[in-house]
N, C-alpha and C positions, 0 to 999 in steps of 0.2 A: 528491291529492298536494300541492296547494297550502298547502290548512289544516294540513297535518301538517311538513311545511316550515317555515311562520309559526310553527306553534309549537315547534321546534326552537330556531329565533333566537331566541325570547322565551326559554327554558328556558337559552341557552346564552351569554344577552346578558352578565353580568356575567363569566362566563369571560373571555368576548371583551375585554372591555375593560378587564379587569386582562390578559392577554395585551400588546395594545394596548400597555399604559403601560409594559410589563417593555421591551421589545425599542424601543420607542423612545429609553427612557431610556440600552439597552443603547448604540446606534448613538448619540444624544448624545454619550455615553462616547470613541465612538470619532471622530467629529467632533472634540473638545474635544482630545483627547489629539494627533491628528494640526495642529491650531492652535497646541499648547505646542510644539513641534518646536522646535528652535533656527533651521534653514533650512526645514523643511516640503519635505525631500526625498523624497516615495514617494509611489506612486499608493494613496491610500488603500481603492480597489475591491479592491485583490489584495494587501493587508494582513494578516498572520495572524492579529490580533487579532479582526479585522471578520467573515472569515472564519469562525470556530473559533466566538463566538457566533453568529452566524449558524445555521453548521449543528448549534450546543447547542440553538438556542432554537426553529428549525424541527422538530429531531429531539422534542422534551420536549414541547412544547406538541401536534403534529400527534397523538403518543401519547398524553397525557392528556384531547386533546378526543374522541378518537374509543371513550374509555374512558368517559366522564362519559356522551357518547349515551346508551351503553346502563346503564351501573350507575343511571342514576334512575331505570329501568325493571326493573331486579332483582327487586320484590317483585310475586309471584305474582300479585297484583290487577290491577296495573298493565301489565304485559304481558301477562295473557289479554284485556285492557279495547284494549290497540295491537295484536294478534293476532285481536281478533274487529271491526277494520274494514272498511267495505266496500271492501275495495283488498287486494291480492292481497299477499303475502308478499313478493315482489321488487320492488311497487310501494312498498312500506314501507320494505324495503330502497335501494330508490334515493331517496324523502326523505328518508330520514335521513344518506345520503351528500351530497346535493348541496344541503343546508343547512350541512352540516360543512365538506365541502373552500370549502363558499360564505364559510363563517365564516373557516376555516384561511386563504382566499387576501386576504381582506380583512386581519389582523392580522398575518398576517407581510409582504404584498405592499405596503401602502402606505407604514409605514416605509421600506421595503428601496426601494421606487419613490422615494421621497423624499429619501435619502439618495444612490441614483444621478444622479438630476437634480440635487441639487448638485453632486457630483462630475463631471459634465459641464458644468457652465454655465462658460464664459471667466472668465479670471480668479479662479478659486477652487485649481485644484490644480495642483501647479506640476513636472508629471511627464506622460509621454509615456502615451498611450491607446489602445486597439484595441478593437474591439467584442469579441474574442474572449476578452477577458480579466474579460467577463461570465459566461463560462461556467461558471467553478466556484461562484459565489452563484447560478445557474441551477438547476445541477446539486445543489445542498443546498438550495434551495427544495422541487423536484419532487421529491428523497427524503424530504422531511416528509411528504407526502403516502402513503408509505411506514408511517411511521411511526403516522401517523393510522389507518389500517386494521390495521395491527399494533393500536394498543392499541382499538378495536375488538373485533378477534376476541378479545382476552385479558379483555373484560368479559364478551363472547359467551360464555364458555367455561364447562360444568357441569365445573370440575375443580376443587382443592385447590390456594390460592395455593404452597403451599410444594412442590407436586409438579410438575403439569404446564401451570398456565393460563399461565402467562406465557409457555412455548417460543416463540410468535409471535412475541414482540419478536427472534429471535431473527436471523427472516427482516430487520429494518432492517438490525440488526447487520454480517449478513452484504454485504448491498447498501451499506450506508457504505462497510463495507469495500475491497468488490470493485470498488466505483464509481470510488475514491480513486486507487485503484491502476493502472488501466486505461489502455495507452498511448496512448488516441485517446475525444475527445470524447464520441462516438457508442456506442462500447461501452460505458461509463457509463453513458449513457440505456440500452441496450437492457440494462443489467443493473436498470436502476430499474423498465424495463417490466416483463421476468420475475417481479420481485420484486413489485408492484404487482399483477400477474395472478395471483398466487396466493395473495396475502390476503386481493384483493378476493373470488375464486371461495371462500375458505375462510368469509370473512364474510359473504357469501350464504346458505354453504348452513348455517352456523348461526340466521339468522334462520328456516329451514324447520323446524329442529328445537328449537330454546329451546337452542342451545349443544351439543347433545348430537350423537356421532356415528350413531346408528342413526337411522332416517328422513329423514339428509338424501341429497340429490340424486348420482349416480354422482360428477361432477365435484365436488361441494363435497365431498364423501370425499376425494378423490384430492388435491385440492388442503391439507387438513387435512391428511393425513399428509402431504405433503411438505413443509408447512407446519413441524410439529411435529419432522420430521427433522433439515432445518434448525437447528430451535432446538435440537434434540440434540445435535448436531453441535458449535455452538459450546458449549455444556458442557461436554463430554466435551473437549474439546482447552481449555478453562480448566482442568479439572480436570488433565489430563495437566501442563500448563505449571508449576502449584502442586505436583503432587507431585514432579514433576520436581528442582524447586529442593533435596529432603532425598538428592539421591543426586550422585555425582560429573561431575562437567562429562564432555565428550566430551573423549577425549587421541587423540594420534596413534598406530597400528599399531604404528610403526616410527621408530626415530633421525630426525632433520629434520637436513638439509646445509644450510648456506651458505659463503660465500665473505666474507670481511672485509678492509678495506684500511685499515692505519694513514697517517699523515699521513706518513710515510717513503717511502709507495709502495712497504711489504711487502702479499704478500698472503699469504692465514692460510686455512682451512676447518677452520668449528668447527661441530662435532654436537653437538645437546640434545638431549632427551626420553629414553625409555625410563626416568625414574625416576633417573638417574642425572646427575651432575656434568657442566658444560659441556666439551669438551675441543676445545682450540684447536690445531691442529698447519699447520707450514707444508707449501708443496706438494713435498716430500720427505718428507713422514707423519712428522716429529720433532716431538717435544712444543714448548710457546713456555715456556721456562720465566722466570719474572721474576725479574729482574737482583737485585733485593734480598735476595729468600729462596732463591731455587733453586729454587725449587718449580712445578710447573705453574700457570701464570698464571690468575686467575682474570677472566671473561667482564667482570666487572663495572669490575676497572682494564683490561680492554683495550680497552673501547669509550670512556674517557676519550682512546687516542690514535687512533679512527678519524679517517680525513681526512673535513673537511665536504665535499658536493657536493650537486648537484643529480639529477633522475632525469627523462628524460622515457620516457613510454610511448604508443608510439604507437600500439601493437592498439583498435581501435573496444572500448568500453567498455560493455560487453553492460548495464549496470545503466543508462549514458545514454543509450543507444540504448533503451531500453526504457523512460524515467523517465514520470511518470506524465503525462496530461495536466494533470489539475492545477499543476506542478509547473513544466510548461512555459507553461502560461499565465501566471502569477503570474511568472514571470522571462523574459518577453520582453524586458527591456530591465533596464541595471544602470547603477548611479552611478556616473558616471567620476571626477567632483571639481567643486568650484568655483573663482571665482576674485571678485578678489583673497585672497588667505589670508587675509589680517589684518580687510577687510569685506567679505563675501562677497555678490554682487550678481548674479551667472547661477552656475544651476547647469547641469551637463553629464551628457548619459544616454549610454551605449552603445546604439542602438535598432535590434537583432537584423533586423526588417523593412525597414529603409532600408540597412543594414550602414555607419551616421555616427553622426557624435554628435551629435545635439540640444542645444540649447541653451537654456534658460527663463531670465527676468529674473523675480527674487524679488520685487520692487516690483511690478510689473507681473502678476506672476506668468502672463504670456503669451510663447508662444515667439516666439525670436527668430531663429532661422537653425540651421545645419546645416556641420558638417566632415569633409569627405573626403578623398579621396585629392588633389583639383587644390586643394584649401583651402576658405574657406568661399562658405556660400552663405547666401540668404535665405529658402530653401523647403528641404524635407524630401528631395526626387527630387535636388538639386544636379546636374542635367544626366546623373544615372546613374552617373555612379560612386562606388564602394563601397565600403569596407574589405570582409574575406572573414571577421574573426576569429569562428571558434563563441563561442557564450555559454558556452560553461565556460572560455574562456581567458581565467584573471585576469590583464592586465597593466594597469600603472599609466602607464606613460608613449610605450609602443609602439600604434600597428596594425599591420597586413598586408594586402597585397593578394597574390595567389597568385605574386606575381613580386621585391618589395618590402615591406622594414619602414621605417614612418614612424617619423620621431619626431612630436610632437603636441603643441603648446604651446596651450593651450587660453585663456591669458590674453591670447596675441598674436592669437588664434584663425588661427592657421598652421599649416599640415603640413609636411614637408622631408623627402627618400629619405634613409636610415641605412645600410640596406644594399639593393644591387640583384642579382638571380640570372639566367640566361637563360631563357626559355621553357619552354625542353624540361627545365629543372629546375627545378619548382615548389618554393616552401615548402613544408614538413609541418608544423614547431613553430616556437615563439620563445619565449624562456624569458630573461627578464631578473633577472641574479646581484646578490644583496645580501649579501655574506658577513658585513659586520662590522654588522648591523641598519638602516644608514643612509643611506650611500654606495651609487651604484649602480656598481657596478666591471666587468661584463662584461653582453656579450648573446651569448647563443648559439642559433645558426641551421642546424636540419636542413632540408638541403633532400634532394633523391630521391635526388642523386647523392653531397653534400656532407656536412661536419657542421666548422661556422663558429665560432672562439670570437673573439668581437668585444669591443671596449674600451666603457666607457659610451657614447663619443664616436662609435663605428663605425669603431675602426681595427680590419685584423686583427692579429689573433694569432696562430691556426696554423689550417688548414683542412687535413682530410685526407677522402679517400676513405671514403663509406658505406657500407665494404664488413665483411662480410655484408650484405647488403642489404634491403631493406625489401623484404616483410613478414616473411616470417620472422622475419628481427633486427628487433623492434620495441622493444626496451627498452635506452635509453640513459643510459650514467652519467656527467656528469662532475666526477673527482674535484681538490681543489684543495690540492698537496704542499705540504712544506716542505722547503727554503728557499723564498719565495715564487718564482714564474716557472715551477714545475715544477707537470704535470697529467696524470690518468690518466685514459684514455678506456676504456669499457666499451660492449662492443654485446654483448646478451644477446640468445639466441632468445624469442620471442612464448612466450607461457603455451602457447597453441593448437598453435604448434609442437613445441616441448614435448612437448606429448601425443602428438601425432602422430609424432614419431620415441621416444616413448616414455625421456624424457631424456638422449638422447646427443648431442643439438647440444652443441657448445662453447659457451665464453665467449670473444668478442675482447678481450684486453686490448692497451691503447698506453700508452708514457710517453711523453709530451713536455714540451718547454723551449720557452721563449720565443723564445729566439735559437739554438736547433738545433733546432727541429721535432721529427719522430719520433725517441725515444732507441731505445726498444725494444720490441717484442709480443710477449707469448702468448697461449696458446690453453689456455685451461680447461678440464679436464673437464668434462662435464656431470653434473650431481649429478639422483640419485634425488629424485622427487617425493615428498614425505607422503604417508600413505594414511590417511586421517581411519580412524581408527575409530567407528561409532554407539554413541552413546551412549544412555544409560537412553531420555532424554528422546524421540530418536528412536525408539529401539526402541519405547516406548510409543506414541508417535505413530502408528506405522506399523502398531502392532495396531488403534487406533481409527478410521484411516483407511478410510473410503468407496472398497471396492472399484473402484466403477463413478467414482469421482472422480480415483483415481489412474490409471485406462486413459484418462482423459478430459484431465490434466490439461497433456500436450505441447500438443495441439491446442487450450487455454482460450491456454494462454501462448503458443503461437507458434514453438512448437520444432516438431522433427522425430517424427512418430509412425509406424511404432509403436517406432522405435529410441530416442525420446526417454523411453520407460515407465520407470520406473525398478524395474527387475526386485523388489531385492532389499524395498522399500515395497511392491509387488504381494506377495510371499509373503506377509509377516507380516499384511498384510491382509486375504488368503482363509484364512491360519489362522487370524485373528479369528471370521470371521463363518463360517466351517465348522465349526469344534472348537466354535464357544460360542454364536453367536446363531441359527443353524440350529436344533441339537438343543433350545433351548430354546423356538425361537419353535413345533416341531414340535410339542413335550409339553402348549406351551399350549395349541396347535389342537388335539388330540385329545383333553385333559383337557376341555377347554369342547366339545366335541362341533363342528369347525365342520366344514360341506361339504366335501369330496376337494377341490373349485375353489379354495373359500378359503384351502386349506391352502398348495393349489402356486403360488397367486397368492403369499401371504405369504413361504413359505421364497424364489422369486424375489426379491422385495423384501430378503428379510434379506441373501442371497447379494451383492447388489447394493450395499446400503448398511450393512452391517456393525453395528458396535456402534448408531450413529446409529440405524438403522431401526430394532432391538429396543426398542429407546426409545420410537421413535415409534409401533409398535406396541403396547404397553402402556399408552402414554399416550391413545390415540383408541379403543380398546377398553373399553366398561364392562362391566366384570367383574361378571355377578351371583351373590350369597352361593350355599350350597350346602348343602343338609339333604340327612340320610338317607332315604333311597327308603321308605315301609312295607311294599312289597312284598317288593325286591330287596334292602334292609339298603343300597343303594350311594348313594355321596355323589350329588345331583344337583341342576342349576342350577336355581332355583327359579322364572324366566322363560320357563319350558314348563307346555305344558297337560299332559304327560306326560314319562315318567321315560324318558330318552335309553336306558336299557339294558336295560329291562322293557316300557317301555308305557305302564305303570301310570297309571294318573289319581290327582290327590292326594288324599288324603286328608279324608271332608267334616269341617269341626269339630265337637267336640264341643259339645253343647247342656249349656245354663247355668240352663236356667228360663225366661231371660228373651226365647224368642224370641217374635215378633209373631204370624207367620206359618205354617201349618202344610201340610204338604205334601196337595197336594191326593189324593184317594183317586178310585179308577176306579168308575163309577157299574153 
């Protein structure tokens, strides 16, 4: 194994080291670009730029190296000359792996090592660090690897480029994908494993056969179709996506409600959809007719006089409560601002793990201290306490801690309480108001039991009661009337709620003043929900969808199974693979004569993975030609010593003259 290894490296040196020059040059790039910076504000490790080549030049290169392996070996001399070694099939197979990922880890890993150790050495980046924020250039390393056996099996492959050799790449595809998307590190990796154990096993068992599905190993079969499935899979839903786009978008069932408030503090509920014109009526059901013409107001001048306001929501937000790990590593921490504005000499982070700001000197570009809740400090821990704010709340001049908003002068490096709550009534939001682009003119403050409208400065305004109360009422409005001083308060039921009383929660409505508090409230109907209708796109979808994918796919996400199924996606996708990949995959088993076993092995398979498997079925099957029987007159596969419906033996040839040989005669 050794010699066959060494000569790998020698056959794959110049790959390698034009590999080499691309990806360093790449990370120069991004070195260079992150030095132009005006202030050199971001951790360049969790960069999108850095990233995105990264995981182009691991994905490209791990594929094209594991594809070059074997294409020098393509011509019939040279692979029966590395097939008749004295070293076994899978010992050929493993030198040829463990020269490649030896190659692969040397030209993507020393860049990528080189570039990281600058990015940690003092003094070079001038942004806050976690070891965990290694993980997404971890994780698009180890999926190269991926990759690399993907384009492998697709040199392995006895098929037709333009048919089915390629489906393998289909398996990276899908692992990018699924890896990106995954709300926890580790499922990532264990989606890279999966995917990695089934190229590897599929590219095995093509080294048993020269590419070909018949003679290789139970498991390298098994792993090749589900290999191939895969890459069906993703065709077949590019193809849906592309034809998709010639037919009409998805519309709603049914009219769509809402509710509207002019800057007057009227309210209006106007219905769209159905095809037909907007229609704005007040809550007496009378048309809004416009003062100029008479005529029913049109959607377009009446959102010229909606009042502006704010919206906060406070139902947990199922998309960032889910977001991906990637997503969360790459933003543990956010650019608060520098200071002085005019020469700016420390930058400040939000840094999610300490719940302070950080602070780095650009000269220096080494940290300099930390501010909290007691004000600053010279270490990161500043005696433990914390601001509390999540990393998705953008504010610019505020924190929180679960009882108190600061204000935060970052140039004085001081903190000062703005507003304070009791105990037993924590904060939920802060939401700091900029009506006219510039000016910061209000702050407002939900707390569990309150809902506070504060002045820039932290006087009040008016506080009333958060009644409906939270959870339920999780969506809050406030609107900003004219004449100025006048405000209308909005507590909306939660989406979730919503559902669950099926849309007859109300809407809380309040007017208030300045200098008289509560003017007046109602209570809104609750308006009917949409009812999306499917459209082309999904309908299509939901025929080409993997039966066994969509029973499987509450329990992949994390929802509730089996009530999470999504019933109406299950039908359309056993009438897929019932009405159409069943009866065909059956015609081709009985027309090519396969075993009772084989049969009811494969119609399972079609059952299971729908249009996808018929694919994959077609595609790892070699179909052989088919003459007529001399016997029986019936078409028959020409890959039998006998005719599947007679018996018969073929045919001998007929003689030319020219044969050598004569049949011997009994003495």
């Amino acid at each position: 194994m050794k010699a066959l290894v060494r000569k790998e490296f020698r056959e794959q040196v110049k790959v390698a080291a034009l590999g080499l020059v691309i990806y360093t040059l790449l990370l120069l790039q991004q070195y260079r670009n992150y030095r132009l910076l005006p202030h050199a504000t971001m951790q360049p490790l969790v960069d999108g730029g850095f990233l995105m080549s990264t995981a182009w030049f691991c994905a490209l290169f791990g594929a094209v190296l594991g594809w070059l392996q074997i294409h020098s070996e393509r011509r019939p001399d040279l692979w029966a000359f590395l097939m008749h070694r004295p070293i076994t099939r899978t010992g050929i197979f493993l030198g040829k792996t463990v020269a490649g990922l030896g190659i692969y880890a040397l030209v993507a890993g020393l860049p990528l090592l080189g570039f990281i150790v600058w990015a940690r050495l003092p003094g070079r980046v001038v942004a806050p660090f976690e070891p965990a924020m290694l993980q997404p250039v971890l994780a698009f390393f180890l999926a190269g690897t991926v990759c690399y056996f993907a384009g492998m099996l697709t040199g392995l492959r006895q098929a037709r480029w333009y048919a089915s050799r390629a489906l393998g790449l289909g398996v990276a595809i899908i692992v990018f994908t699924l890896m990106a998307e995954r709300p926890e590190f580790w499922q990532g990796l264990v989606i890279i494993c999966i995917g990695g154990a089934i190229l590897i096993l599929a590219a095995w068992g093509g080294f048993h056969s020269q590419g070909h599905y018949g003679g290789q190993p139970a498991w390298g079969k098994a792993s090749l179709t589900g290999a191939l499935m895969l890459g069906s899979l993703v065709v077949v839903f590019a193809a849906v996506v592309l034809l998709s786009n010639f037919f009409p978008r998805r519309e709603a069932a049914g009219p769509q409600f809402s509710y509207a408030m002019t800057k007057t503090g009227a309210v209006f509920k106007v219905t769209t959809g159905m095809g037909r014109p907007p229609e704005v009526v007040d809550l007496e059901g009378k048309p809004l007719l416009d003062a100029k013409t008479g005529r029913m107001i049109e959607l377009a001048d009446l959102r010229r006089q909606f009042a502006s306001g704010i919206d906060f929501n406070l139902e947990p937000d199922e998309r960032n409560r889910r977001q991906s790990w990637i997503r969360a590593d790459c933003s543990r921490f956010r650019g608060w601002g520098a200071t002085p504005a005019t020469n700016p000499n420390t930058v400040w982070y939000y840094w999610d793990r300490y719940g302070r700001l950080a602070g780095y000197d650009l000269v220096t570009r080494r940290f300099i201290g930390s501010l909290g809740p007691r004000g600053f400090a010279r270490d990161l821990a500043g005696g433990g306490d914390r601001f509390s704010n999540p990393m998705g709340d953008r504010r610019e001049r505020t924190l929180r801690t679960a009882t108190t908003v600061f204000l935060v002068d970052v140039e004085q490096r001081t903190t000062r309480p703005l507003f304070a709550t009791p105990e037993d009534d924590p904060i939920l939001a802060v939401q700091e108001i900029v009506l006219n682009g510039y000016d910061w003119e209000y702050t407002a403050v939900v707390t569990k039991r309150f809902i506070h409208l504060l002045t820039g400065e932290g006087k009040p305004v008016w506080s009333i009661p958060y009644e409906p109360a939270y959870p339920d009422y999780a969506r809050i409005q406030v609107y900003f009337l004219e004449p100025p001083g006048q405000f209308a308060l909005w507590i909306a039921p939660s989406d979730r709620a919503k559902e669950q009383a099926k849309g007859k929660l109300p809407t809380h409505v309040v007017w208030l003043a300045r200098d008289q508090g509560v003017v007046k409230s109602a209570d809104l109907p609750g308006l009917p929900a949409a009812r999306p209708e499917p459209g082309v796109q999904d309908k299509l979808m939901g025929c080409v969808a993997p039966p066994a994918f969509v029973v499987a796919g509450p329990l992949f996400e994390g929802g509730d199974w089996p009530t999470g199924i999504r019933r109406d996606l299950l039908r359309l996708s056993l009438a897929g693979a019932v009405l159409v990949c069943l009866p065909i995959g059956w015609w081709l088993g009985r027309r090519y004569r396969f075993s009772l076993a084989a049969q009811a092995g494969w119609a399972v398979f079609h059952l299971l993975f729908g249009v996808a498997g018929l694919l994959a079925f077609l595609s790892v099957q070699e179909w052989p030609a088919r003459e007529a029987c001399p016997n029986c007159r019936k078409l028959r596969v020409v890959d039998r010593a006998q005719c599947e419906h007679c018996g018969a033996d073929f045919a001998p040839p007929e003689k030319t003259g020219t044969e050598v040989f004569t049949p011997l005669e009994a003495g």
